[in-house]
C-alpha positions, 0 to 999 in steps of 0.5 A: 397296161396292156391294150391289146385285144384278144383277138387276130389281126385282121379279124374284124369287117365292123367295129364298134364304139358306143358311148364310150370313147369319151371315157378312154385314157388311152385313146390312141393305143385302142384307135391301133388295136382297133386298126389292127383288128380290122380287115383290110378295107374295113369300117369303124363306127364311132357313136358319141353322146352330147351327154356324158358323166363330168365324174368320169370323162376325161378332161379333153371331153367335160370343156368341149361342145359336140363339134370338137368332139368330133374333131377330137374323135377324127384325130383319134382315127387318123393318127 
């Protein structure tokens, strides 16, 4: 598995997540890369859906309601 982004460190002053945290495996190793990629000072926008496929979300995600979605997803960005 390699979970490295194509790109530099520092690269980026914005990225974005759009409907599809809720689908990661490895949430964690994409929160690092997205860090990574991230200018110093630089902002993540995270969007997340109160609707989702039961077949294709992880398990954390299909017992949850939208609050401890967001929890989950502040986690994600402070570990």
């Amino acid at each position: 598995k390699n979970l490295k982004l194509p790109y530099e460190n520092d690269s980026f002053d914005v990225v974005m997540c759009q409907l599809s945290i809720d689908y990661l495996i490895h949430p964690l190793e994409v929160m690092k890369e997205v860090a990574r990629v991230l200018k110093p000072g630089g902002k993540v926008a995270i969007l997340i859906s109160n609707r989702l496929f039961l077949t294709k979300a992880v398990g954390l995600w299909t017992g949850s309601d939208d609050i401890e979605h967001a929890y989950t997803v502040g986690s994600y960005l402070h570990y």
